[in-house]
N, C-alpha and C positions, 0 to 999 in steps of 0.2 A: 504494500500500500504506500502510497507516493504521502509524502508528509504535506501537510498545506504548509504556505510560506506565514499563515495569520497566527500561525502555533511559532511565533518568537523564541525560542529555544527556554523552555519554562525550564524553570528548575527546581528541585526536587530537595527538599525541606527535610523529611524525615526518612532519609535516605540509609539510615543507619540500620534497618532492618528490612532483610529481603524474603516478603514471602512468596516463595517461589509462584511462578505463575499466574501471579494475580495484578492483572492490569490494573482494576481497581481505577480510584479517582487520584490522579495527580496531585501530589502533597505541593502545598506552596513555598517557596524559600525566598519569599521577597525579601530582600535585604531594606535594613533599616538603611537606609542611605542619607537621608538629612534627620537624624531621630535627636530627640531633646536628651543633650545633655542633663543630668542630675548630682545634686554631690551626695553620694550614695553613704546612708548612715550602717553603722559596727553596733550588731545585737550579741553579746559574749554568750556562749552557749549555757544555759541556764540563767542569764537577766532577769530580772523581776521584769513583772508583767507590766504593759503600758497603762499608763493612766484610764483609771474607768474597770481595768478587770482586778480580777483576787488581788487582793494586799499579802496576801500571809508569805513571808519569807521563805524562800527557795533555798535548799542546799546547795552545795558547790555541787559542781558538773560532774558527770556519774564516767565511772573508765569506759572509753571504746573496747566494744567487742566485737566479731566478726559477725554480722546478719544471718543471721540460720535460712540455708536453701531451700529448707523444705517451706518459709512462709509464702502465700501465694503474694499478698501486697501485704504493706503498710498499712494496718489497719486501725486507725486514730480517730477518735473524734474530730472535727475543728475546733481549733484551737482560737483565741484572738489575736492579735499580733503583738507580737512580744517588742520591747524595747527595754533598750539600756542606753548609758552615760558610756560613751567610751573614748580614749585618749587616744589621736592619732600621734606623730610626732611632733612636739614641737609644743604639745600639749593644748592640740586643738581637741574640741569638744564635738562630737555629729552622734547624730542616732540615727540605727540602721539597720546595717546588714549584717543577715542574718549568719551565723554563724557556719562557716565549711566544714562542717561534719554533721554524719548524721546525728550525735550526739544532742540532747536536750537535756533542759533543765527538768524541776521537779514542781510540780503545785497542786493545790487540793483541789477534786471536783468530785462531784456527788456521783453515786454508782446510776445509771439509767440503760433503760433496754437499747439496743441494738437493734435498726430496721431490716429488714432485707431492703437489696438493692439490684442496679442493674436488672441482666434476663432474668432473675431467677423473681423480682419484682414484677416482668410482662408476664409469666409464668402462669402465675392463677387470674391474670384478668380474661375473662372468657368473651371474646368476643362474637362468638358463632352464636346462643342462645339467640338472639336476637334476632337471626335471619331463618324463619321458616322453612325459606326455599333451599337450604342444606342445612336444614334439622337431620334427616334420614343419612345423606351422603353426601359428599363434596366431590366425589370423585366422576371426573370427565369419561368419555370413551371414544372421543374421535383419536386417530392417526395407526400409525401401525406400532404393535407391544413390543417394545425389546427389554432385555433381561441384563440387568446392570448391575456394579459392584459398589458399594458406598467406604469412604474412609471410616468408618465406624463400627465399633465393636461390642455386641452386646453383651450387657451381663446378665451371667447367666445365675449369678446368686448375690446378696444384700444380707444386709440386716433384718430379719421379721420381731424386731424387739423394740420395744419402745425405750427411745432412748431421752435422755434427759440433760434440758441444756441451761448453764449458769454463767450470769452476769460477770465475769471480770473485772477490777476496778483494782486503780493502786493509789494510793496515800501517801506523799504528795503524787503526785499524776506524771507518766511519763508517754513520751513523746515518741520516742523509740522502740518502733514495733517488735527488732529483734529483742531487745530488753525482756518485753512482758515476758517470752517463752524463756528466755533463760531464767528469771527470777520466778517464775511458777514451777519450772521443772527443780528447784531446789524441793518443792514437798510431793514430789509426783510420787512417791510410798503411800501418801495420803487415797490417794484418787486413782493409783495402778497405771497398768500400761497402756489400756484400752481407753484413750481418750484421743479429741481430736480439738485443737487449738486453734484460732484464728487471730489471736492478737488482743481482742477482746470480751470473747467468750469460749464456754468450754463445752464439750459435749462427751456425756461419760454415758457407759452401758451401765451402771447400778448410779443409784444416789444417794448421795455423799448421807449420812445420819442427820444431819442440820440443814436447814432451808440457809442458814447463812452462817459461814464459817469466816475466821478470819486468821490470817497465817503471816511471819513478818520472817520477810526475806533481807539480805546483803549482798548491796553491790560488790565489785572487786575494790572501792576504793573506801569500804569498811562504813558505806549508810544503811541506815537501815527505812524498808517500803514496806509499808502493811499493804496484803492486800486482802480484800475482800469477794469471798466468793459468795455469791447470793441466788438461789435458784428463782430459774425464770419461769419454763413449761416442759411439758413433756411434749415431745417432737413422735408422732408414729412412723413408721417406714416408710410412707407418701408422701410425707411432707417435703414441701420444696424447699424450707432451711435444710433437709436431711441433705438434698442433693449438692448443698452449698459445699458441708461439712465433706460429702464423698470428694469434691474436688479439691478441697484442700488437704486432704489424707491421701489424695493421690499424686500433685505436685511435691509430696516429701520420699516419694521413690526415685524423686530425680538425683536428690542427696546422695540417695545409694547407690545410684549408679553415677557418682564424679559427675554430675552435670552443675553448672554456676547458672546461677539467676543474673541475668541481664534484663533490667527492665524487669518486661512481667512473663517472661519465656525463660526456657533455658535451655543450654545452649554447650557442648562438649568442644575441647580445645585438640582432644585425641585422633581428630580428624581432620583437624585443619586445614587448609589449603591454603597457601602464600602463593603469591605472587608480586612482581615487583615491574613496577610503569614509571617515567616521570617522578625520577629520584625517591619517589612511595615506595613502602614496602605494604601488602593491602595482605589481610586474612582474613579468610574465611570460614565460620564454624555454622559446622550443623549443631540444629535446635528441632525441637517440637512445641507446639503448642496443643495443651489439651481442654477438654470438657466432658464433663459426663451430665447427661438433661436426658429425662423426657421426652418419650415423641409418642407415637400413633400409639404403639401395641408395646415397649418396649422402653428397657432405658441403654440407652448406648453411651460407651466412650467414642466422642470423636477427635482423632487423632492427627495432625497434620504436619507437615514439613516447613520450618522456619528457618531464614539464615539469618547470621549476623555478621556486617561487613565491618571489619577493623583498619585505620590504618595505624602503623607501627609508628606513628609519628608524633609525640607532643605538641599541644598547642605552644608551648613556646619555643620548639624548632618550626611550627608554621609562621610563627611571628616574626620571629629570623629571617625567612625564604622569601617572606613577601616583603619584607623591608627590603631585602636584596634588590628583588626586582619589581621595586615598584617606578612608575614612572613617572609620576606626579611630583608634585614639590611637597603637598602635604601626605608623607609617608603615613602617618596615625590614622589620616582617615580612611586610606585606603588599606591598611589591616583590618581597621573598623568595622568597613562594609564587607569586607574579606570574609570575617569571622564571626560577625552577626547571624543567628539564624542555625551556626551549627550546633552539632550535638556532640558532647564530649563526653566521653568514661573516665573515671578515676576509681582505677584497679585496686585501694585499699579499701571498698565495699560496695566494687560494684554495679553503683549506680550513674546512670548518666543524665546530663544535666544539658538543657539550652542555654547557648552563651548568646545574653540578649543585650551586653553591652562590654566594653571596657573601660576600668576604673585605671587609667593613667595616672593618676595624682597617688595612689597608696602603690605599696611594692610588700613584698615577706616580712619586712623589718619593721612594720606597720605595728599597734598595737590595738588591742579591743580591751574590754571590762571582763572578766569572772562574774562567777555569780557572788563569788566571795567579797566582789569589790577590786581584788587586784589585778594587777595587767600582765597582759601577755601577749607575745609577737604569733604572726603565723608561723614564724620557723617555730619558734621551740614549742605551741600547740602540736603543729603535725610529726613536729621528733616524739614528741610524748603522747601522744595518744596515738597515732598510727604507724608509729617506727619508721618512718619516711621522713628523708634528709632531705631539704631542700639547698642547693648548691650555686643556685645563683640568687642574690639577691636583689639588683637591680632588674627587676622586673614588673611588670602591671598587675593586675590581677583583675580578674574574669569574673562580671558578676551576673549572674542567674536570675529569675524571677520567680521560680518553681515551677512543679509541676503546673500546666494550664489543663484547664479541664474544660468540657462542654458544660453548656448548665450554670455551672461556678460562676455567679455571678454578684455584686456586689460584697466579695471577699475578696480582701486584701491582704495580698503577699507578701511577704520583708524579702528582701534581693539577698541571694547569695553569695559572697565571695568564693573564690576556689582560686588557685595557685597556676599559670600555663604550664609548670613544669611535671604539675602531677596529674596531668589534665590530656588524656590520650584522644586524639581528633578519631570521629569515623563515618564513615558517608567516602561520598566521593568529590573531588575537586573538579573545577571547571575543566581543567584539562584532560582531565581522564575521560571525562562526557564528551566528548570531543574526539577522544582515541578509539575509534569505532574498533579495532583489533583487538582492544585491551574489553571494550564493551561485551563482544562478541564472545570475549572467552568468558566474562563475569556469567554474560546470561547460562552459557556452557555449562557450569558450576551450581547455577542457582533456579534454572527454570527447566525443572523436571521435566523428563517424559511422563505420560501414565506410567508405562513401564517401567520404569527408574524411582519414579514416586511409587508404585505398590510397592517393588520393592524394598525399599526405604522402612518402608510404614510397617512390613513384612516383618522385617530386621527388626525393628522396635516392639512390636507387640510380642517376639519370639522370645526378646531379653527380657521382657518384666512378666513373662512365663516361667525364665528358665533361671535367673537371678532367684537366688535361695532370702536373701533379705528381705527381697522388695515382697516375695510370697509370704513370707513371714509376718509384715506390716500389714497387708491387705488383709491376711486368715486373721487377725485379729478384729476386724470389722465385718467378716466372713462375705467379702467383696471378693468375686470371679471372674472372669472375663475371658468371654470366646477368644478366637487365635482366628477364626477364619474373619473376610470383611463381609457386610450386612449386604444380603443378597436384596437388588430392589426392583420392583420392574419398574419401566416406563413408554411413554407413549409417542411418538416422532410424528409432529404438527406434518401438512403439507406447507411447503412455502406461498407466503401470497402473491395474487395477483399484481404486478407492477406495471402502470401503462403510464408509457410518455412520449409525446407524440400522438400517432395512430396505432400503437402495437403495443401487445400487453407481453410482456418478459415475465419469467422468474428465477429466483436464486439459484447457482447452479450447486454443487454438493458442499463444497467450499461456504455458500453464504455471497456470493460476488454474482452480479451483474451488467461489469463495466465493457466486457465483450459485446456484448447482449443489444445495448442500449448505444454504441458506437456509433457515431455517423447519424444518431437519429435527432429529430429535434425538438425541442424541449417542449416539458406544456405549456406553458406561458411564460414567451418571452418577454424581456424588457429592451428597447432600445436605449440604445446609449449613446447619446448626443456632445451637452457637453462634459466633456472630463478633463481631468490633468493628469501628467505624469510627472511627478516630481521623483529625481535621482541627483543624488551628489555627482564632482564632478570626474569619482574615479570609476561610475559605472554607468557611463556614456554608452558604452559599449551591449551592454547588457538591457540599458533602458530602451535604442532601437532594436533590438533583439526582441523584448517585450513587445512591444509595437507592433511587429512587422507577424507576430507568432497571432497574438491577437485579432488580426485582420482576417487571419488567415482560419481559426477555427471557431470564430464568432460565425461567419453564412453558415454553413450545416448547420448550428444550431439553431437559426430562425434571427437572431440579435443583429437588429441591423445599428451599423455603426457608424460614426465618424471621426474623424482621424482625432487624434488626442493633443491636445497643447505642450508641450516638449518643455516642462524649466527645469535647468539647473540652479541647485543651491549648494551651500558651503557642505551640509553634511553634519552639523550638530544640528538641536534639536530646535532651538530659537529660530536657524534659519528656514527651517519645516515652515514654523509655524507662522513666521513673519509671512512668509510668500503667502501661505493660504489668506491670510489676513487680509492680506494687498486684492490677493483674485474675490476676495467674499464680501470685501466692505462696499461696495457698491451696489450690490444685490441688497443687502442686508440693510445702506439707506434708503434703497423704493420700498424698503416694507415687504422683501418677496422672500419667502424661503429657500435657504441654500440645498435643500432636500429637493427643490424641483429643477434646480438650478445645475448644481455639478455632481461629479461624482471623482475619488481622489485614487492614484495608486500611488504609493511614496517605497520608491527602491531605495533601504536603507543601506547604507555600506558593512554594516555587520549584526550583532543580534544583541549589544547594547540595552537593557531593559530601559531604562531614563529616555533614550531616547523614543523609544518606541510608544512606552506610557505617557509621556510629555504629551505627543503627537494624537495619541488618543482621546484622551484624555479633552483635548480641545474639539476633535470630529465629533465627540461623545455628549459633550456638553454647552462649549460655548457659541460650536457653528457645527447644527447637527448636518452633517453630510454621512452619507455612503463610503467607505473608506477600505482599502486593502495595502496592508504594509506586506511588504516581500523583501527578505534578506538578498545582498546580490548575490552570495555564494550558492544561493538557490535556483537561479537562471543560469550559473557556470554549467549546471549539472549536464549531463548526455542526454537525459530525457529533458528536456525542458521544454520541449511543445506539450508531454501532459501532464506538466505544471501548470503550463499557460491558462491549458483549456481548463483545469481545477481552477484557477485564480478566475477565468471566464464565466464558469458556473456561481462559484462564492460573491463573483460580483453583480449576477443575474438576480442572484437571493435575496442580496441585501440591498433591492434597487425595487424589491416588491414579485420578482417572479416565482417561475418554481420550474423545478424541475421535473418529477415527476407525485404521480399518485398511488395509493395503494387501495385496492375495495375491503371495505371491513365491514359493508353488508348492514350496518348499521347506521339512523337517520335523525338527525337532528340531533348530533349531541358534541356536546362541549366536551375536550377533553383537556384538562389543566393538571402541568408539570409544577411542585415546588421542592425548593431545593437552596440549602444554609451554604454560606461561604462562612468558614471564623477562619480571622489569620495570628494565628497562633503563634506567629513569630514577632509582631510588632505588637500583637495583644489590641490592635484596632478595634471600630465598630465591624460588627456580623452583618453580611449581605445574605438576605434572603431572595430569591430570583423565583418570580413570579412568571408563568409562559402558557399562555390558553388559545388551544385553537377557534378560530373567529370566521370559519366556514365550513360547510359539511364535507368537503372535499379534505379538509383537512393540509392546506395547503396555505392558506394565512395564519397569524398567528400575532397573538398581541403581549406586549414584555412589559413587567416593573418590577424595578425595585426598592423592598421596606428594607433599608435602615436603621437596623437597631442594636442594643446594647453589647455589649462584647461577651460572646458566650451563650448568647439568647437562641436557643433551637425552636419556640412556639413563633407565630407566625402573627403577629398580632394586628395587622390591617386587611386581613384576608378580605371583608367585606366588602373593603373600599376596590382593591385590586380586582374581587368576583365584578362588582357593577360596573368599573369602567370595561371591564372585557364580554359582557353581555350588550352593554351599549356599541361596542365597535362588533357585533355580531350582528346585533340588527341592523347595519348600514350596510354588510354583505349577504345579508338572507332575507326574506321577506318575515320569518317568522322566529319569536324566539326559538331554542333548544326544550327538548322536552326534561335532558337527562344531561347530566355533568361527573364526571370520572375523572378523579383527581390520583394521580399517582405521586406519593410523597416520599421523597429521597432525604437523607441528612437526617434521620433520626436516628439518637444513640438509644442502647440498652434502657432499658426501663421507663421509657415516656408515654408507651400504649396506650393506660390510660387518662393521660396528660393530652396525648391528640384527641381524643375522642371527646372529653369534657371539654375540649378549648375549640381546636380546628375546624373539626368535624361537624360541632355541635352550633359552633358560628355560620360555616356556609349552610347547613341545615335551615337556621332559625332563618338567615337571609333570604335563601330560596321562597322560604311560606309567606314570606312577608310581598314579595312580588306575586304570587301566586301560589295560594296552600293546596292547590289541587296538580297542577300540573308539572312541577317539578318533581324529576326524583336526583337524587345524590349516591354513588358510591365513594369510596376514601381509600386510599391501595395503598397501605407502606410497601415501601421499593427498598430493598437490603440487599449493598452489593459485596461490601466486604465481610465476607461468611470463609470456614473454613469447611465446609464441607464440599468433597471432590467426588465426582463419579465415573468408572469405570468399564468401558464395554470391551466385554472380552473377544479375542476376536483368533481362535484356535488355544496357541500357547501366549499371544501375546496380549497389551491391553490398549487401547483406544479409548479419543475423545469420542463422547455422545454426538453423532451430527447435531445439526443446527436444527432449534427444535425441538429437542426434546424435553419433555414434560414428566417431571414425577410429582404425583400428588398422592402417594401413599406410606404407610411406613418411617418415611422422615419427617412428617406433617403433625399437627398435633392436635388433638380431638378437639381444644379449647379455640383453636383457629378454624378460620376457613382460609387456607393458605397451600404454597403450592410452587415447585423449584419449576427453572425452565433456563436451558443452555440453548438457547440464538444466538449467540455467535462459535465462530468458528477461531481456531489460532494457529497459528504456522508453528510456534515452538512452546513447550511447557505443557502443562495442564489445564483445560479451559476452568473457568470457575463458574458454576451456574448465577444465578441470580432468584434471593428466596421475594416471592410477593405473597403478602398476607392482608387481605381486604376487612377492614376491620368496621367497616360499617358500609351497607348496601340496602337502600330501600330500589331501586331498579329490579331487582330480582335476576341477577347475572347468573347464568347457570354456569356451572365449573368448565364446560365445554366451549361457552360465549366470552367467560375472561381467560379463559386461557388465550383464545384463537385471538381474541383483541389486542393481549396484550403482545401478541408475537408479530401481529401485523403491523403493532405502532412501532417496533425495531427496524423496520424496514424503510419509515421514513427519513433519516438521518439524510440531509442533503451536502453534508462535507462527504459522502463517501457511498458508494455505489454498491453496500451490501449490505450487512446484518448486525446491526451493534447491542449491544447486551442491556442496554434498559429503554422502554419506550422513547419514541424521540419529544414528548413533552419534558418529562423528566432530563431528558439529557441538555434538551434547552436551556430549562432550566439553572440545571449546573453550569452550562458557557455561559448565561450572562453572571449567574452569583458569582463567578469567576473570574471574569472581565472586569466591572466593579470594583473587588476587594482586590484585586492584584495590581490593576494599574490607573482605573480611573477613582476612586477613592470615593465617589457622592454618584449622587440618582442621575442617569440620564438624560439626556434632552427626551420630553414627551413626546415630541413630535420623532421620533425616533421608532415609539412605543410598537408599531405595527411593520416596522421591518423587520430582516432577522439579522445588524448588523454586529451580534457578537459572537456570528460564526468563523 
């Protein structure tokens, strides 16, 4: 597949974990590049609490000990933000940041229950009761059955005992999840072997003599913590806390078998794979990531192959390399934007951290507060608590924000300091994205075949069969687990109908129709009158190239045209934007729109994010026009007449045409994509991208975007966004829509029923209020990043599912009306299905009508002439929520609203 040149060479933000073969959504890595300086304040680990929380006096800071592997997270209450007094040199005064270790103080908080969260919180919301029309069955019966293999393993035996689970609490309160388990396994004689811990609760097979016990434990550095065990409920074998408890009794087999926690995976070193590019030396470890849930008939572990990409290289050898070659005059900033946005590990526990700024002004020899009151430097902190010698002292230090999370909203941070020298970079660098050799072998390493992955997964369920320990820990919870993978069947849609032109095409087995449709011409074309080309002055060459390529495969497609205005400019990104200025201000003083007026292509000289975004950013907002930027190294290429004609179609789109259609047999209905952008690396406002088809053809389509808090996943102007996209429906249809099908992407774990009471429940009320008879609403969460992979065997070997296929049994779950489905196809790796789960449906959609629809809406994708993995509303959706939060930063021009310029 030919790249479009409108894909600016994105880059990839959380790049430091590779799970294999999952395209997945493009992580962001916008570099902060003009970001506000702060003078970042020193919280000593154990500080007393900031003004407003507990008063009662904290101990001194408790010894580092190593994070026990077997915990699955960190499991903490929120805490409030801590502050201290601390002495930089010089004996200046700031409050701040938070202290570089995992280490915390100590403070009193009252014992209280523990919610469940995430899936195991969507878990018991029942959303199927509701729908009549699959009260009996969900399951479909068109296409033809095949017999497939799932990454997942059932068990074949549990606990049938009712087990019994108690509140955790320590006195004063600590911070450090590995703590709690070290200090409660001092009285595990009390409570025996058979227990399973999380950090802050405990689950025991007998119960304990007393509802509330209490036991006082010693740190290594001779405190003493009471803590409190208080019984909460008794848990039966169905409960979905129980299945909580099975996953975290099964992450501590990793222990046993030498596997490290990285993040929230784990990950073995004994396999490693090095390689070295571009003065880097890069490693690669295989991981897994597991879960054991719930589904149709059954409870399975699902199992899957994770990698994680290391480079051998300290942030402050990066900080080195790019002072060397930097070519600027301001060296600092351009380390700044360098190392903004990455993600670094620091191997004395662990954890990896985003580095969201750097603090020039302090270095190692810097001092913070105790909780005791006295000072200490970060060298001799890190000599004495983690036995790590820091060896240069003039240095910066690197300071964090924390974990960001979805959701997490109006909770405030304290920044972390961390050290460059003990601070190992991993991801990958510009240049190596660039090293398609060096690329091509990563993917080699990391994006499985089926057959390479069953095998994989093979290997791993054989070891914690055959491992005498990890048997040993599980008989203890009398947890068992098949060896073979979960046999499933499924169903293989027909592909739909495609007609553009006079001729109706379909996908060929691949999912592609770019043969097919060759030569033919379009459905509604747009002509193209006036335009400009704007090219700097080193890709003259390239810009009549464009030109003369344009002329030539615009007739076949119907697009009549007119030669294009030829300017050169200097090549940053002012002089872009001066020129258009110069061409638009005169249109824009008779009062006319620059929308009916030009249409722009800007040949950049390279793939520069500033300048690209600068450039947008004005087409976007302050003179909306039609616009395609094209890198020149994208016109060098061999193929470049069908790049041309991709740049000829993208610019047909976004000018109001279309290229083709798909029959989905269904009449008068709206179908609307939504979908969250957060950028999690500048901690910006969340773009939410609004995208509703606005004719039955399904071939216009109207865009906005809400604007809102950072971290905000509900959608909170849905109604205002529904009425403007029904109003621009009825100026292309004689009649409203009877029925609206929303397909909702960018939901995390446990919001179910958070959409349904907010989203759901608002376009609901909307609709009655226009009309309580004639509307009806379905609401589709769309979930793409799943680990569950499916297998079709095919003799001794194993294959992708064609394009198409549907399983709606067995991995599906009585409480849902939901339902897997692999449309697209991939040239290397493992395809990933894509899980949809309809969670409210007054239309009465039968299992066989959402299925077929929602395979047909894959087909519309008009960047690309085949089969893409989630409906083209939804995928819309994500290009503008994306467009937005990456480079134009604020809402659109309106008048924009109804083209589709952020394909």
């Amino acid at each position: 597949m030919v790249m479009l040149c409108e894909h600016v060479k994105e880059r990839t933000h959380w790049v430091i974990t590779f799970r294999t073969t999952m395209p997945g959504r493009a992580r962001t890595r916008t570099r902060g590049r003009a970001r506000r300086r702060e003078s970042y304040q020193q919280e000593a680990p154990g500080g007393p609490r900031a003004p407003g929380s507990a008063t009662t006096q904290e101990p001194a800071q408790l010894q580092s000990t190593p994070r026990p592997l077997w915990e699955e997270v960190r499991v903490v209450r929120p805490l409030q933000p801590r502050g201290a007094e601390g002495g930089g040199r010089g004996g200046a005064q700031s409050q701040g940041v938070k202290e570089p270790g995992p280490e915390a103080g100590l403070h009193t908080a009252p014992l209280q229950e523990r919610r469940i969260g995430g899936v195991f919180q969507d878990l018991v919301v029942n959303t199927r009761r509701d729908m009549m029309h699959v009260k009996d069955s969900k399951t479909g019966s068109a296409g033809t059955v095949v017999q497939l293999l799932a990454n997942h393993f059932r068990v074949l035996s549990r606990p049938q005992w009712v087990a019994y689970k108690y509140n955790v609490d320590y006195k004063p309160d600590i911070e450090d999840g590995n703590l709690h388990t070290i200090l409660l396994d001092q009285h595990r004689r009390k409570f025996g072997e058979r227990r399973i811990f999380d950090g802050n609760s405990l689950l025991l097979s007998r119960p304990l003599k007393e509802q509330r016990v209490e036991w006082l434990s010693t740190t290594k550095d001779k405190k003493i913590v009471k803590i409190t065990v208080e019984f909460s409920k008794e848990l039966t074998p169905t409960s979905p806390d129980c299945l909580r408890y099975y996953n975290v009794l099964f992450r501590r087999t990793f222990k046993l078998l030498d596997f490290e926690q990285v993040g929230r995976n784990y990950y073995t070193k004994k396999k490693a794979i090095q390689l070295y590019r571009h003065g880097t030396s890069l490693e690669i470890w295989l991981g897994y990531v597991t879960s054991i849930l719930q589904y149709e008939n059954s409870i399975t572990l699902c199992a899957d192959v994770s990698h994680k990409l290391l480079r051998i290289e300290t942030a402050y050898d990066f900080i080195n390399r790019t002072s060397a070659q930097a070519q600027t005059g301001n060296i600092r900033e351009e380390v700044t934007n360098k190392l903004i946005g990455s993600i670094v590990l620091t191997k004395y526990n662990n954890k990896t951290y985003r580095v969201d700024d750097i603090d020039w002004k302090q270095n190692p020899e810097d001092t913070f507060n105790k909780s005791d009151g006295s000072k200490i430097t970060y060298i001799d902190y890190y000599r004495q608590q983690h036995k790590e010698i820091v060896t240069v002292k003039k240095q910066p230090l690197l300071v964090s924000q924390g974990r960001w999370k979805k959701g997490l909203t109006g909770i405030q941070r304290k920044p972390i300091l961390l050290i460059p020298q003990l601070c190992y970079m991993t991801g990958l660098t510009d240049e190596i994205r660039k090293d398609h050799s060096i690329m091509k072998e990563l993917a080699k390493h990391t994006r499985l075949s089926p057959r390479r992955r069953h095998h994989t997964l093979k290997e791993f369920i054989n070891t914690i069969q055959d491992n005498k320990k990890v048997q040993e820990l599980l008989q203890l919870w009398d947890l068992k687990f098949d060896t073979n993978f979960l046999s499933v069947p499924g169903r293989v849609l027909k592909n739909a109908n495609i007609v553009q032109g006079r001729r109706m095409v379909k996908a060929n087995s691949q999912g592609d129709w770019s043969r097919e449709i060759r030569e033919l011409p379009l459905l509604n074309s747009v002509p193209l009158h006036s335009w400009l080309i704007l090219y700097s002055r080193s890709s003259h060459r390239e810009a009549m190239s464009l030109k003369g390529h344009l002329q030539s495969v615009t007739a076949p497609m119907g697009i009549t045209m007119k030669p294009a205005e030829m300017i050169e400019v200097d090549g940053d990104a002012n002089s872009y934007i001066d020129t258009l200025r110069k061409y638009t201000r005169p249109t824009l003083q008779m009062g006319m729109s620059c929308l009916l007026v030009f249409k722009v292509i800007c040949i950049l000289p390279n793939d520069d994010k500033r300048r690209y975004d600068s450039i947008k950013r004005y087409l976007c907002t302050k003179c909306p026009i039609p616009s395609q930027c094209v890198v020149k190294k994208t016109l060098e290429k061999v193929q470049a007449r069908t790049i041309v004609t991709k740049i000829a179609q993208q610019m047909n789109c976004k000018m109001g045409g279309a290229l083709w259609k798909v029959e989905t047999d269904v009449q008068r209905t709206m179908f609307v994509g939504i979908d969250c952008f957060h950028d999690i690396v500048n901690r910006q406002k969340s773009i939410a991208g609004f995208v509703a088809s606005t004719n039955a053809e399904l071939t216009k389509w109207y865009s906005q975007c809400v604007i809102q808090k950072t971290g905000e996943e509900l959608v909170k102007e849905l109604q205002i966004c529904l009425k403007a996209a029904l109003d621009v429906w009825c100026k292309n249809e004689s009649s409203m829509p009877h029925s609206v099908i929303v397909y909702r992407d960018g939901v995390g774990d446990g919001q179910l029923q958070a959409l349904l009471d907010h989203e759901a429940k608002k376009m609901s009320t909307y609709l009655k209020t226009i009309s309580p008879n004639n509307f009806t609403l379905a609401f589709i969460v769309v979930k793409k990043r799943i680990n569950t992979r499916f297998f079709l065997k095919h003799g001794s070997d194993f294959q992708n599912p064609p394009p198409g296929t549907v399983i709606d049994v067995e991995l599906t779950r009585k409480e849902w009306y939901d339902f897997f489905i692999v449309s697209q196809s991939v040239q290397d790796g493992t395809v990933t299905p894509t899980h949809y789960n309809v969670i409210y449906d007054t239309i009465g959609l039968s299992p066989d009508t959402v299925q077929r629809l929602t395979y047909c809406l894959c087909h519309m994708y008009y960047n690309l002439p085949g089969i893409i993995r989630v409906p083209v509303p939804c995928h819309y959706a994500h290009k503008l929520a994306y467009l937005v939060g990456q480079s134009i930063h604020q809402e659109p021009n309106r008048s924009l609203s109804t083209r589709l310029f952020y394909l």
